[in-house]
CHARMM-style PDB file with segment names, atoms N, HN, CA, C and O in Angstrom:
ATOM      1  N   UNK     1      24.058  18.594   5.745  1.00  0.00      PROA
ATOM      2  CA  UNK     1      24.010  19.415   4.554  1.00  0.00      PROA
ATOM      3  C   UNK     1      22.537  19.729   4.255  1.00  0.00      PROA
ATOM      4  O   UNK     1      21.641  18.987   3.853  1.00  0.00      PROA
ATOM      5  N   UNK     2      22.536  21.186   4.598  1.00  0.00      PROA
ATOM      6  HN  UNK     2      23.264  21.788   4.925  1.00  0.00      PROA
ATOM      7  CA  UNK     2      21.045  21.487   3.945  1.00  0.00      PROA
ATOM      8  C   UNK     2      20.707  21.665   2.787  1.00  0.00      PROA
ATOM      9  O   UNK     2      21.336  22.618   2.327  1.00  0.00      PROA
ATOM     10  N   UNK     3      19.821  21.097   1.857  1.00  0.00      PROA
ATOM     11  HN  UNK     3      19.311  20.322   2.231  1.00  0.00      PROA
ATOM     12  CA  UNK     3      19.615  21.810   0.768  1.00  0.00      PROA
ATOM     13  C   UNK     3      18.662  22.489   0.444  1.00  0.00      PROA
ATOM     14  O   UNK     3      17.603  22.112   0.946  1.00  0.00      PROA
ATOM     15  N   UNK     4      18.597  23.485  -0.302  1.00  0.00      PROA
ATOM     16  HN  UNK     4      19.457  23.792  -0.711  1.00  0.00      PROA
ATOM     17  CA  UNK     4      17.620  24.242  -0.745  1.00  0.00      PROA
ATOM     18  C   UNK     4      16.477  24.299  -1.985  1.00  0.00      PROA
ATOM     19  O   UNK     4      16.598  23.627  -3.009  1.00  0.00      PROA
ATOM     20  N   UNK     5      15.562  25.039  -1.774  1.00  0.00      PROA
ATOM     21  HN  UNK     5      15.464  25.585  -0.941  1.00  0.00      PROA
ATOM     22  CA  UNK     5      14.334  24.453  -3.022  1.00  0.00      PROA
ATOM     23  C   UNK     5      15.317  25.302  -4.224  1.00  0.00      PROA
ATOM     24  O   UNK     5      16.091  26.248  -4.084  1.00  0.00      PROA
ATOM     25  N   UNK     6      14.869  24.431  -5.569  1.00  0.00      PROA
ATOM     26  HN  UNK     6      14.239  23.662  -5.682  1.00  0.00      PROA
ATOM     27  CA  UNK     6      15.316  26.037  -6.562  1.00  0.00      PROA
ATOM     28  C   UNK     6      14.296  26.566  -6.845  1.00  0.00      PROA
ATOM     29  O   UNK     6      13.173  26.068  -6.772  1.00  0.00      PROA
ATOM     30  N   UNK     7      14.620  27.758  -7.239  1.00  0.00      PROA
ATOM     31  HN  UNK     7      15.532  28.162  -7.299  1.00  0.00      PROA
ATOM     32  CA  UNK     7      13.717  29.028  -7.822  1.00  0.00      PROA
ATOM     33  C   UNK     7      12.789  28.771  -8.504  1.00  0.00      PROA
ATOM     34  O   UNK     7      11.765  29.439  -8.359  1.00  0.00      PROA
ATOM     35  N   UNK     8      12.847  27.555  -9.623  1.00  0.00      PROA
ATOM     36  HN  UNK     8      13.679  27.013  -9.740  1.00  0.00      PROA
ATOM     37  CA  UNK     8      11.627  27.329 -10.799  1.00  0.00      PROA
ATOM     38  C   UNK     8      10.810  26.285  -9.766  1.00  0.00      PROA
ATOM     39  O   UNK     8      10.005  25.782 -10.550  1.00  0.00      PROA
ATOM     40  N   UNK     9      10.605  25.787  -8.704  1.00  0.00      PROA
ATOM     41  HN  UNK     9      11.259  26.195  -8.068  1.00  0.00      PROA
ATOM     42  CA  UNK     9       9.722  25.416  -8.044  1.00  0.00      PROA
ATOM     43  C   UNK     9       8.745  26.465  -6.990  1.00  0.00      PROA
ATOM     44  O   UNK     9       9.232  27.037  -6.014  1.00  0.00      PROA
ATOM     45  N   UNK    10       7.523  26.563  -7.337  1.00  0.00      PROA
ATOM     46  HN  UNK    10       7.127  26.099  -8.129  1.00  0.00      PROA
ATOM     47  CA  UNK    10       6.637  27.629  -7.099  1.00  0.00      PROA
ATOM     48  C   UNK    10       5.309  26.341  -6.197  1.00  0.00      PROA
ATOM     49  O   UNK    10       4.468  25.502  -6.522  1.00  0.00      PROA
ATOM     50  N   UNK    11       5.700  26.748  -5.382  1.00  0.00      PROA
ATOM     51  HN  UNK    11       6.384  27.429  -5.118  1.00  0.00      PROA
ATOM     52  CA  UNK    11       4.356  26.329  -4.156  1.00  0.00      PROA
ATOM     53  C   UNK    11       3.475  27.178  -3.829  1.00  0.00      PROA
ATOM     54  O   UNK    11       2.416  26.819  -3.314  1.00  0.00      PROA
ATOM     55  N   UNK    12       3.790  28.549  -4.092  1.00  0.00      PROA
ATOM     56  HN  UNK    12       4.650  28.841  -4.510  1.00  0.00      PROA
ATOM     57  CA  UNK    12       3.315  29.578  -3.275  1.00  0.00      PROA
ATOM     58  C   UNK    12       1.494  29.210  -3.892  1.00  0.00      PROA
ATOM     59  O   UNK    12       0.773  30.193  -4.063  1.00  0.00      PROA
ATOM     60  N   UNK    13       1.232  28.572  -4.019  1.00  0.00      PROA
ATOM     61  HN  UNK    13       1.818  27.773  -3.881  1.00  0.00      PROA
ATOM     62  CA  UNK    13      -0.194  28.631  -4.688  1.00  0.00      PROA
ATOM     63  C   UNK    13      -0.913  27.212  -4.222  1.00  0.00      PROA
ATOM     64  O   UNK    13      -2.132  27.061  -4.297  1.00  0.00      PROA
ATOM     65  N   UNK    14      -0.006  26.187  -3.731  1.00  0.00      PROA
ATOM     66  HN  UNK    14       0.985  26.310  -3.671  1.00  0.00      PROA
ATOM     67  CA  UNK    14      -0.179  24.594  -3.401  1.00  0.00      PROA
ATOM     68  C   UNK    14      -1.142  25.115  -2.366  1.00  0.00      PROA
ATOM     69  O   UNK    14      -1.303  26.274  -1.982  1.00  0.00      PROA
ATOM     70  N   UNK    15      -1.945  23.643  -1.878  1.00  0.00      PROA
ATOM     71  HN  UNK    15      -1.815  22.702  -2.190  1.00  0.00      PROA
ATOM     72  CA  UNK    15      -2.898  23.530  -1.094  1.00  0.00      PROA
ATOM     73  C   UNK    15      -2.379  22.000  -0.280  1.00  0.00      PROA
ATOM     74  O   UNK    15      -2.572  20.807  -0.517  1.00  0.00      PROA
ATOM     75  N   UNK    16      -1.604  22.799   0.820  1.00  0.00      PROA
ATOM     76  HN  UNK    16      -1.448  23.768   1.012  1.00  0.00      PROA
ATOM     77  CA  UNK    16      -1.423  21.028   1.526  1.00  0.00      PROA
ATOM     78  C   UNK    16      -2.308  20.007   1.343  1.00  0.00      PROA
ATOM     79  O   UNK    16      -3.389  20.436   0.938  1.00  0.00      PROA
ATOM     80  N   UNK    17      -2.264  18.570   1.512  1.00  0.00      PROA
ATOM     81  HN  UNK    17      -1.386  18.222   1.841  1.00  0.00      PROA
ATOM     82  CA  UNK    17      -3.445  17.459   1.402  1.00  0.00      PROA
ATOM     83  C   UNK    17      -4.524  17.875   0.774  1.00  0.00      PROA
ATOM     84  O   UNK    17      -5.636  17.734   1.281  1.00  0.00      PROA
ATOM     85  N   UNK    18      -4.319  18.503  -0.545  1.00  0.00      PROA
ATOM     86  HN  UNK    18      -3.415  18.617  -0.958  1.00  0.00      PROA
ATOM     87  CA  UNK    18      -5.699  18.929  -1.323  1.00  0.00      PROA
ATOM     88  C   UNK    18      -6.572  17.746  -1.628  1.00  0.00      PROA
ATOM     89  O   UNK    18      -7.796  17.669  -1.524  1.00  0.00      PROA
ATOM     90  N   UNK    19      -5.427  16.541  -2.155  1.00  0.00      PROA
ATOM     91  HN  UNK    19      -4.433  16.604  -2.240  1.00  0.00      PROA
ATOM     92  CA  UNK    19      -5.598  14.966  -2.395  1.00  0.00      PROA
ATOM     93  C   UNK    19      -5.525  13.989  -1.157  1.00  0.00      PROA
ATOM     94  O   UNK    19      -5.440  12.761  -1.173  1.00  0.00      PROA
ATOM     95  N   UNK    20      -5.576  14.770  -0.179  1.00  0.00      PROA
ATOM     96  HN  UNK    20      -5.645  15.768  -0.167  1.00  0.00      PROA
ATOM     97  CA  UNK    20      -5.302  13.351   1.201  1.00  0.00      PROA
ATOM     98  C   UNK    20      -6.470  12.318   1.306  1.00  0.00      PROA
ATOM     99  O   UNK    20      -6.397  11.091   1.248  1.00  0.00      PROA
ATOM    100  N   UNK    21      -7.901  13.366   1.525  1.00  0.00      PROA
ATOM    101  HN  UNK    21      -7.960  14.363   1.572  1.00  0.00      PROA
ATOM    102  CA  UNK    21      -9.057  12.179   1.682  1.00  0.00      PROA
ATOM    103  C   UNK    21      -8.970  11.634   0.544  1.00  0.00      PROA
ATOM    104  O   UNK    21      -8.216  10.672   0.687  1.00  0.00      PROA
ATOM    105  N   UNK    22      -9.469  11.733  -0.981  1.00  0.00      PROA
ATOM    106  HN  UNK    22     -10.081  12.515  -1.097  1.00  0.00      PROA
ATOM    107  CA  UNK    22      -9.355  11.052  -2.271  1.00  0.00      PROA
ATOM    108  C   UNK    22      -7.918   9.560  -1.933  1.00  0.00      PROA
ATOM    109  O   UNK    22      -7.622   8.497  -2.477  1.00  0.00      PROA
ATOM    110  N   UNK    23      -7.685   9.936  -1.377  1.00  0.00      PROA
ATOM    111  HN  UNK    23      -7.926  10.800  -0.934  1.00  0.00      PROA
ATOM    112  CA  UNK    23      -6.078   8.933  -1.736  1.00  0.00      PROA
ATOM    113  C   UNK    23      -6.339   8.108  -0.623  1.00  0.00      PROA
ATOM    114  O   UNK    23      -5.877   6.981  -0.803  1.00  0.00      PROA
ATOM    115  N   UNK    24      -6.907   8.250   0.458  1.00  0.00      PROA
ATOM    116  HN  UNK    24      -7.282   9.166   0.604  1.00  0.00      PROA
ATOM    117  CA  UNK    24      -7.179   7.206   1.646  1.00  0.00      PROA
ATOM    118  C   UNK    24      -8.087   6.898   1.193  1.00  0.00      PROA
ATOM    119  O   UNK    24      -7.974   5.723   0.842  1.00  0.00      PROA
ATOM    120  N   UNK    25      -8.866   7.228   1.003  1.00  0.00      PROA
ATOM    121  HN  UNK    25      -8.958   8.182   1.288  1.00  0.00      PROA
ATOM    122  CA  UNK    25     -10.385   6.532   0.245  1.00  0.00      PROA
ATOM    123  C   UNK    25     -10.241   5.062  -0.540  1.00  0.00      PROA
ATOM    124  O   UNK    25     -10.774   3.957  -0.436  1.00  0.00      PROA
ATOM    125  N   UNK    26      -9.319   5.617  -1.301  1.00  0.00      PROA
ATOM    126  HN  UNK    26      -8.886   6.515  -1.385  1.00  0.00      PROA
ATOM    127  CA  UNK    26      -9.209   4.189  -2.283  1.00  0.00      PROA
ATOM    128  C   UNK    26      -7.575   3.548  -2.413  1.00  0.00      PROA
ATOM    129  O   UNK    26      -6.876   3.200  -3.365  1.00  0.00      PROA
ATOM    130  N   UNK    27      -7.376   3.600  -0.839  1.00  0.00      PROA
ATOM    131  HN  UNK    27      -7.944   3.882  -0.065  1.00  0.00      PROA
ATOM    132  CA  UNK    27      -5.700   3.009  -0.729  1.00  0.00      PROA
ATOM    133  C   UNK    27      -5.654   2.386   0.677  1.00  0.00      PROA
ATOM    134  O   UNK    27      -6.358   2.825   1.587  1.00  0.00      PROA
ATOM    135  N   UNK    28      -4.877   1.436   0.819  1.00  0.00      PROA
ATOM    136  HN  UNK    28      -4.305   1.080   0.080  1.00  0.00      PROA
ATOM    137  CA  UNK    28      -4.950   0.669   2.110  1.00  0.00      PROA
ATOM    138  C   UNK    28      -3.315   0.427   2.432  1.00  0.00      PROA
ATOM    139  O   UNK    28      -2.605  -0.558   2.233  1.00  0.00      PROA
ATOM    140  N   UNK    29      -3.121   1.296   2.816  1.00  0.00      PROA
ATOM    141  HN  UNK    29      -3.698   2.096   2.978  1.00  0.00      PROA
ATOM    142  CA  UNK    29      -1.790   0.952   2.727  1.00  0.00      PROA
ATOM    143  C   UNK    29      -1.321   0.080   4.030  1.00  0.00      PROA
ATOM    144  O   UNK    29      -1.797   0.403   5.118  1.00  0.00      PROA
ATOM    145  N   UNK    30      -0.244  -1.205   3.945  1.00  0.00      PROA
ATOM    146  HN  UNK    30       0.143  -1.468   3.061  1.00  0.00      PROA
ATOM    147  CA  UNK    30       0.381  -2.030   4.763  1.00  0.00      PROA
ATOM    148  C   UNK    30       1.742  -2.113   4.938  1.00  0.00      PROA
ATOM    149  O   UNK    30       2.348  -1.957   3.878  1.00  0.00      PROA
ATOM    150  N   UNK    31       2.351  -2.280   5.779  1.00  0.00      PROA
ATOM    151  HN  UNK    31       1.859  -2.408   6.640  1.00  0.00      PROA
ATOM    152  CA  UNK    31       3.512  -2.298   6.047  1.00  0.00      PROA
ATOM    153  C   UNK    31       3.897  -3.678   6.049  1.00  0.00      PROA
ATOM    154  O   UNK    31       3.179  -4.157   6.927  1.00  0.00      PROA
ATOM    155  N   UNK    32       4.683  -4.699   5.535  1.00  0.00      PROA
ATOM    156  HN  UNK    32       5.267  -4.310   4.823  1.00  0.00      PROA
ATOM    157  CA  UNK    32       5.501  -5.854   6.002  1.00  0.00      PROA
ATOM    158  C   UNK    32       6.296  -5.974   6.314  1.00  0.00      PROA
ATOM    159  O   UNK    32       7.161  -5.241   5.835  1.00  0.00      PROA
ATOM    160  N   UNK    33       6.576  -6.642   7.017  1.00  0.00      PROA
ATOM    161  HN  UNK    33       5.873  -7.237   7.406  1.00  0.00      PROA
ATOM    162  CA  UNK    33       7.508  -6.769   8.014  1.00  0.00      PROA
ATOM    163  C   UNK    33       8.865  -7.383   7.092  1.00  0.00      PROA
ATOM    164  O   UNK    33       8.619  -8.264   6.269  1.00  0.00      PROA
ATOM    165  N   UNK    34      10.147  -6.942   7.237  1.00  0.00      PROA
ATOM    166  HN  UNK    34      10.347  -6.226   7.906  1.00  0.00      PROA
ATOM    167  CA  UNK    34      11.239  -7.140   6.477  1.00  0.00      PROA
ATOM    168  C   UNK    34      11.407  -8.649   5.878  1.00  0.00      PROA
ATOM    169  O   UNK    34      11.701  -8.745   4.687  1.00  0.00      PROA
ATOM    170  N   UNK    35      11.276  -9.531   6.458  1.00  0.00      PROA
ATOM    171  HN  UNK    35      11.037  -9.453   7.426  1.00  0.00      PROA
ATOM    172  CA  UNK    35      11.465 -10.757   6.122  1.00  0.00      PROA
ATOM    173  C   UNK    35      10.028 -11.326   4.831  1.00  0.00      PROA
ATOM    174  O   UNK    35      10.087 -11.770   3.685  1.00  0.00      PROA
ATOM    175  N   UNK    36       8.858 -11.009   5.781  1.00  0.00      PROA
ATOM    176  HN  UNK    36       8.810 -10.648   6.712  1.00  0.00      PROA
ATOM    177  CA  UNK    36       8.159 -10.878   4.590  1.00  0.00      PROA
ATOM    178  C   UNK    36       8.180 -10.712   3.186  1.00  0.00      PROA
ATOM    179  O   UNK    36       8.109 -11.448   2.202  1.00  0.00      PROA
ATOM    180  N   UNK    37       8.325  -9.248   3.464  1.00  0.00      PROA
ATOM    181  HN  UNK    37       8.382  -8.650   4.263  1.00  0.00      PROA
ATOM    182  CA  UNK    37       8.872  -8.011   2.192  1.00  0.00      PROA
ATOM    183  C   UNK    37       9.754  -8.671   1.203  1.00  0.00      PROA
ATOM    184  O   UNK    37       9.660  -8.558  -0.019  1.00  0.00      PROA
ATOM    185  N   UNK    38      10.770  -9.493   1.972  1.00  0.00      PROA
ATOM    186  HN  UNK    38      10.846  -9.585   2.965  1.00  0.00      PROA
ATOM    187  CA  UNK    38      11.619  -9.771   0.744  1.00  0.00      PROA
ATOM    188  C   UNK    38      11.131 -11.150  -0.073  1.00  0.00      PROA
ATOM    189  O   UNK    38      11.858 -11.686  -0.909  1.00  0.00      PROA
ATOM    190  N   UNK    39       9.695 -11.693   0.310  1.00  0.00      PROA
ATOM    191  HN  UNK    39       9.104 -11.258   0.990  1.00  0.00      PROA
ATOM    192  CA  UNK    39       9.483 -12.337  -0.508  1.00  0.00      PROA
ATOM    193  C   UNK    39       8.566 -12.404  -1.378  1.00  0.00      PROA
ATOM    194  O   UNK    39       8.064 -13.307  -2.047  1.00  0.00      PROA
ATOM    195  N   UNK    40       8.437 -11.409  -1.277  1.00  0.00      PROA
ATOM    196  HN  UNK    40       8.845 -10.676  -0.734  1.00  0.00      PROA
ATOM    197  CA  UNK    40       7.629 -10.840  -2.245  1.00  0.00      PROA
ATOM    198  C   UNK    40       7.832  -9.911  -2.906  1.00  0.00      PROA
ATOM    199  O   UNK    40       8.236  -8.898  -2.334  1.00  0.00      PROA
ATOM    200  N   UNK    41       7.588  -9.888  -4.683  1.00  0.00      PROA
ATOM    201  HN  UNK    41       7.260 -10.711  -5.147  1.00  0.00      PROA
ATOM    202  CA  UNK    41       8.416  -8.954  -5.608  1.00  0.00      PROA
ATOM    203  C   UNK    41       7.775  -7.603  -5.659  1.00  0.00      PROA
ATOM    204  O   UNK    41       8.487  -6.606  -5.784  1.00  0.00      PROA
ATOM    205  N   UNK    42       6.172  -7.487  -5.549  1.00  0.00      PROA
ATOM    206  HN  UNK    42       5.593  -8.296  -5.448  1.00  0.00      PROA
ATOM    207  CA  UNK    42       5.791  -6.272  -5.313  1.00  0.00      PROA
ATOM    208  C   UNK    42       4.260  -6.638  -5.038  1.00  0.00      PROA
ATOM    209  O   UNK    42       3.949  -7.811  -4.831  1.00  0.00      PROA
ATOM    210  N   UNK    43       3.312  -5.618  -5.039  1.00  0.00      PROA
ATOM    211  HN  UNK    43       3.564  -4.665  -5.207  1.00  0.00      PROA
ATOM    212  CA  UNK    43       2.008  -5.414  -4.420  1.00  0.00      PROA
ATOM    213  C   UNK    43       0.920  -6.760  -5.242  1.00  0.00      PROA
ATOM    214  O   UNK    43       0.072  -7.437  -4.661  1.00  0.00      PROA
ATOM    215  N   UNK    44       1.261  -6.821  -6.575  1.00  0.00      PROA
ATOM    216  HN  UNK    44       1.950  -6.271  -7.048  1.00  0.00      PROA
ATOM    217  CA  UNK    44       0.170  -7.954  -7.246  1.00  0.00      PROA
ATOM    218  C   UNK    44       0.987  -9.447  -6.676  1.00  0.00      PROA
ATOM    219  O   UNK    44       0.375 -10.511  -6.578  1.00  0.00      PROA
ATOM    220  N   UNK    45       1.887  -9.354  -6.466  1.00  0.00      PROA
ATOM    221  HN  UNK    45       2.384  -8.490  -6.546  1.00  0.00      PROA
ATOM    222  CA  UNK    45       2.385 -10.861  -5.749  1.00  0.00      PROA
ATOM    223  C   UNK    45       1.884 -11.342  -4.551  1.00  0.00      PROA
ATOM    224  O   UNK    45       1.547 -12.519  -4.419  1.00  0.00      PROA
ATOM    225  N   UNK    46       1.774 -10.088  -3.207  1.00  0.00      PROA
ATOM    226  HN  UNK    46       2.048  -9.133  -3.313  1.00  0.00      PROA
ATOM    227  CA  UNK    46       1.424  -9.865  -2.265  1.00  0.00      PROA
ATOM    228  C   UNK    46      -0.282 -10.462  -2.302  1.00  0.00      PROA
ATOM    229  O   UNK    46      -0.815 -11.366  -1.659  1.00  0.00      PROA
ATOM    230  N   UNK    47      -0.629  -9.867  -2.963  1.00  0.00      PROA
ATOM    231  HN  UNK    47      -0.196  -9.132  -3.485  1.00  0.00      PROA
ATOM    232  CA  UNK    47      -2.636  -9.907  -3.561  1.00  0.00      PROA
ATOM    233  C   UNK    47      -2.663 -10.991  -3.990  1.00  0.00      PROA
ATOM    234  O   UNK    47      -3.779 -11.447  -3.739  1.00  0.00      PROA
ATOM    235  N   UNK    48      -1.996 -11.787  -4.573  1.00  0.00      PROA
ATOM    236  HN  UNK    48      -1.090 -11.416  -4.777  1.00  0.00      PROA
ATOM    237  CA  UNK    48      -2.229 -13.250  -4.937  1.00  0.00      PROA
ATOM    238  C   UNK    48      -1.989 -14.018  -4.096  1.00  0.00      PROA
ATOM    239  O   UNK    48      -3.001 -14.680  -3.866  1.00  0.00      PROA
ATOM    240  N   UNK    49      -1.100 -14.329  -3.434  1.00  0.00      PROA
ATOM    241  HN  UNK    49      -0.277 -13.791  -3.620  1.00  0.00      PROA
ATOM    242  CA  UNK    49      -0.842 -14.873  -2.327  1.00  0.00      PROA
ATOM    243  C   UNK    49      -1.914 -14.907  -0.871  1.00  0.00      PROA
ATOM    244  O   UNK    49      -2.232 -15.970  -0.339  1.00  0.00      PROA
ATOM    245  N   UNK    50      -2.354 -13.619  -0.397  1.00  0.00      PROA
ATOM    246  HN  UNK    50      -2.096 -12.755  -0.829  1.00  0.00      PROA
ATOM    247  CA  UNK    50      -4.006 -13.534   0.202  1.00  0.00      PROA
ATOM    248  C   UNK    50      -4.724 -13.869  -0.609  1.00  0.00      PROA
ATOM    249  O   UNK    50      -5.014 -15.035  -0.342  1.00  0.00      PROA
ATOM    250  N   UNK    51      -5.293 -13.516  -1.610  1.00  0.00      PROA
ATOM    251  HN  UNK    51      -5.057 -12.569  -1.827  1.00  0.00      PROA
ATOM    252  CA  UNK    51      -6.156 -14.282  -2.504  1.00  0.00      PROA
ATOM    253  C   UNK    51      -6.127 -16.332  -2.185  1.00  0.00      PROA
ATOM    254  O   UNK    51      -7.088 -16.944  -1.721  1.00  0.00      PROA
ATOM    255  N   UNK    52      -5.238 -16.760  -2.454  1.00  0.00      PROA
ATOM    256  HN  UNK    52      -4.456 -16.263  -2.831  1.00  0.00      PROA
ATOM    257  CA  UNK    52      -5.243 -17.910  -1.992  1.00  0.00      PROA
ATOM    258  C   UNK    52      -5.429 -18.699  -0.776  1.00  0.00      PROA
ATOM    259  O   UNK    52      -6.001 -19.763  -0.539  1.00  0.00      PROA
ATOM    260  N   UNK    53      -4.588 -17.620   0.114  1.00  0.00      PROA
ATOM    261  HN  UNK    53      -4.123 -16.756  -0.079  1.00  0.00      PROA
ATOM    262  CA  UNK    53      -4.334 -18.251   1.571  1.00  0.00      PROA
ATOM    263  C   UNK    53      -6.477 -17.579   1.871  1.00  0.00      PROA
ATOM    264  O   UNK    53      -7.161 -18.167   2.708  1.00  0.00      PROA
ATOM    265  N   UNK    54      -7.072 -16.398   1.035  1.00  0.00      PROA
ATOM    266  HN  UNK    54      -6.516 -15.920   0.354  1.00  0.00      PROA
ATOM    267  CA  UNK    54      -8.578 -16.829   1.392  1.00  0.00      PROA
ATOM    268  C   UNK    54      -9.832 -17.875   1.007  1.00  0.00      PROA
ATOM    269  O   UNK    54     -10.862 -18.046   1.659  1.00  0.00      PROA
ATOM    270  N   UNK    55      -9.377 -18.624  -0.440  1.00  0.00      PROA
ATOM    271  HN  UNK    55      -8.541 -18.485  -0.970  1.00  0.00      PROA
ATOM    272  CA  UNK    55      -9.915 -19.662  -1.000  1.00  0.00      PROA
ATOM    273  C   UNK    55      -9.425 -20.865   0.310  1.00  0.00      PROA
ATOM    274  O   UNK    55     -10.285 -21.621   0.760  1.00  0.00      PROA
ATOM    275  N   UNK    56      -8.189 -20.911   0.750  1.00  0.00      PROA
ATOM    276  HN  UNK    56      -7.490 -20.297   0.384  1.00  0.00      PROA
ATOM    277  CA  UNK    56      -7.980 -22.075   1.239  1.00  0.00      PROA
ATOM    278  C   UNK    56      -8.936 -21.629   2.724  1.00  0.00      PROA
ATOM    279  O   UNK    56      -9.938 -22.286   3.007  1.00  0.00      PROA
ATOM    280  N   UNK    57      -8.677 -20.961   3.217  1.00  0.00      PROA
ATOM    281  HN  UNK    57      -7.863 -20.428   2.987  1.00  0.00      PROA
ATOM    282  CA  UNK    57      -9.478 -20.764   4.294  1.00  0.00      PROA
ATOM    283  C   UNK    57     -11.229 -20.706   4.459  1.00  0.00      PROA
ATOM    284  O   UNK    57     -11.779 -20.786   5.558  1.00  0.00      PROA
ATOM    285  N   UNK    58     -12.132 -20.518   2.874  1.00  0.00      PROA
ATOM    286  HN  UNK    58     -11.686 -20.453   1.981  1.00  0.00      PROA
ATOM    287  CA  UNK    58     -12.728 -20.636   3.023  1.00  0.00      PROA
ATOM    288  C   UNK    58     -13.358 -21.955   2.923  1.00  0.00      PROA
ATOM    289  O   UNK    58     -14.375 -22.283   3.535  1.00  0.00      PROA
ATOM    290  N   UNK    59     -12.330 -23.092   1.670  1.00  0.00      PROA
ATOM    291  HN  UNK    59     -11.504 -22.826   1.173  1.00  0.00      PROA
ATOM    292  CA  UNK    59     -12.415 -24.526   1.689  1.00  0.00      PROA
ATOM    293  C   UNK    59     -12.615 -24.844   3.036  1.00  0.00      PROA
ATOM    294  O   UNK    59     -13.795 -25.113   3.257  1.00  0.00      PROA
ATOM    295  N   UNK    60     -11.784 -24.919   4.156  1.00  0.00      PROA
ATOM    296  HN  UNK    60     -10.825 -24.701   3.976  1.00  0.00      PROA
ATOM    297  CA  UNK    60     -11.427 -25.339   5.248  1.00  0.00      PROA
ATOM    298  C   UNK    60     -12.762 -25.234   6.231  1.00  0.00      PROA
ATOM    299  O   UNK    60     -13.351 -25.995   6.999  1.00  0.00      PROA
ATOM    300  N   UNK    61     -12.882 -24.091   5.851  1.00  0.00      PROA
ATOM    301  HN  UNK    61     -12.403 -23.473   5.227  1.00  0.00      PROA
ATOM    302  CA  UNK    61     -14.476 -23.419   6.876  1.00  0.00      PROA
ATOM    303  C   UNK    61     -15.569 -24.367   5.965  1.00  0.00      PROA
ATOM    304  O   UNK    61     -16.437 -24.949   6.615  1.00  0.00      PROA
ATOM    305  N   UNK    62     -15.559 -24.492   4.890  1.00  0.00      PROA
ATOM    306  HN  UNK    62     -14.853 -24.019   4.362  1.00  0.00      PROA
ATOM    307  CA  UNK    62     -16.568 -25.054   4.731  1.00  0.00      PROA
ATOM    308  C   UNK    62     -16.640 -26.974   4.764  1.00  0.00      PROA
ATOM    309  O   UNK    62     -17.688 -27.617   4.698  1.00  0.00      PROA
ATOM    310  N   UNK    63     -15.607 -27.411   4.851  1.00  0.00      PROA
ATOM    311  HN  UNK    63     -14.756 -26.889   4.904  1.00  0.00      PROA
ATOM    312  CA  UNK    63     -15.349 -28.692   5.621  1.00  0.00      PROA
ATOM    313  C   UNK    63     -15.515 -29.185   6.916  1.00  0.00      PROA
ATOM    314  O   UNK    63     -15.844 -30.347   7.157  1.00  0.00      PROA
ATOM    315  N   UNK    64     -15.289 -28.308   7.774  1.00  0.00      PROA
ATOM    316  HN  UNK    64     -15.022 -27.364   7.579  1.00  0.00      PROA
ATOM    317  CA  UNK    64     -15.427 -28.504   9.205  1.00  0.00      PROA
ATOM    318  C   UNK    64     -16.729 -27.876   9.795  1.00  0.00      PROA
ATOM    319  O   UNK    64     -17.185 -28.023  10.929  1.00  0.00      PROA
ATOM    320  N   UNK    65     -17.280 -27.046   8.622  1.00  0.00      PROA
ATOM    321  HN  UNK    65     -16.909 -26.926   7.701  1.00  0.00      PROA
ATOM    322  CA  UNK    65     -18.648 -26.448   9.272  1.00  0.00      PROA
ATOM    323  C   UNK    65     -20.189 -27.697   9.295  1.00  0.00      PROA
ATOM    324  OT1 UNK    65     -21.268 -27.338   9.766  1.00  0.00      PROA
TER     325      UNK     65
END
């Protein structure tokens, strides 16, 4: 089933990726892997969780160094 644009949507003036560099610039985007993903509720859960696993890693480095 194809669907079609409606009429009150007007592109004729858009500029593909006007925003592409701006938006890579300050976005990192990651993919997780499904099992991951589901354990985690969204992106600030994700960031806390590295956040930690880098404190512990830097404890560690600085014990054995």
């Amino acid at each position: 089933m194809k669907k079609e644009m409606l009429n009150e949507y007007d592109f004729s003036r858009g500029v593909r990726g006007k925003y592409a560099k701006r938006y890579a610039r300050g976005s990192n985007v990651v993919v997780l892997a499904p099992d991951v993903a589901r354990t985690f509720a969204d992106s600030e859960s994700v960031n806390e969780a590295l956040r930690s696993l880098i404190k512990i890693a830097r404890q560690t480095k600085k014990v054995s160094a």
